[in-house]
N, C-alpha and C positions, 0 to 999 in steps of 0.2 A: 622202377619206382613202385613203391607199394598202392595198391589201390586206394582212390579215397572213398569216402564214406562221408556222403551229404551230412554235415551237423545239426540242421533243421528236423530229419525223417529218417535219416542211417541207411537210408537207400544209398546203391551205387553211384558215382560220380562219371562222366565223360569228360574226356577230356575235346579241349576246343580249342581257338584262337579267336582275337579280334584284328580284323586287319585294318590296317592304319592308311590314312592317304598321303604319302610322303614323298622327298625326293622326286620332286617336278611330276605327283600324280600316280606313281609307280607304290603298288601296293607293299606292303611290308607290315611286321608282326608291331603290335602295339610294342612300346616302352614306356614304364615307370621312374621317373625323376625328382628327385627329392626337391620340395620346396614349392611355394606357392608358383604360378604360372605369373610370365611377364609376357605383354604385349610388346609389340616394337612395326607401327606402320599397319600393315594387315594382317598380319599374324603372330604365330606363339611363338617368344625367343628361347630358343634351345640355344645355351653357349655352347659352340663347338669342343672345350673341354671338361665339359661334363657329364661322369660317366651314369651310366641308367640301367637298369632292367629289363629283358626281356620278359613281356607279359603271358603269363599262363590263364585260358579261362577253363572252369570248369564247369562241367551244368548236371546238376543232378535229374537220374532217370526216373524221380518217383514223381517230388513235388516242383520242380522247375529252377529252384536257386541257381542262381551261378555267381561262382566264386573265383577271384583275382589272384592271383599267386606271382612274384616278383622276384625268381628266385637265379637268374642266370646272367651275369653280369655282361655289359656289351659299354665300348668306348666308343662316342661320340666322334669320328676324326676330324680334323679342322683340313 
């Protein structure tokens, strides 16, 4: 992948992740889902067929931005 280039300062970007608390506590890479968010009991309903993105984070090395990138597709399994 080509390097990024903060849009804010044009400084170099790092690349990151945000880790997620899923699957009974067990850490795992954020994912992106289209559509607003539904409640159901105590927590967020993910239908099990619906597919999402894995989350890229970036953080630039000059002025601190970090930026979201949703580009690697991943299935939900039921």
């Amino acid at each position: 992948m080509t390097e990024l280039q903060c849009p804010r300062c044009g400084t170099r970007m790092e690349e990151g992740h945000v880790p997620d608390a899923a699957h009974f506590g067990m850490l795992t890479r954020a994912v992106w889902h289209a559509g607003a968010p539904e409640f159901r009991g105590s927590g967020l309903d993910i239908r099990p067929r619906t597919h999402g993105y894995r989350m890229e984070a970036w953080r630039c090395e000059g002025c601190g931005l970090v930026e979201f990138y949703a580009r690697e597709a991943v299935r939900r399994l039921s």
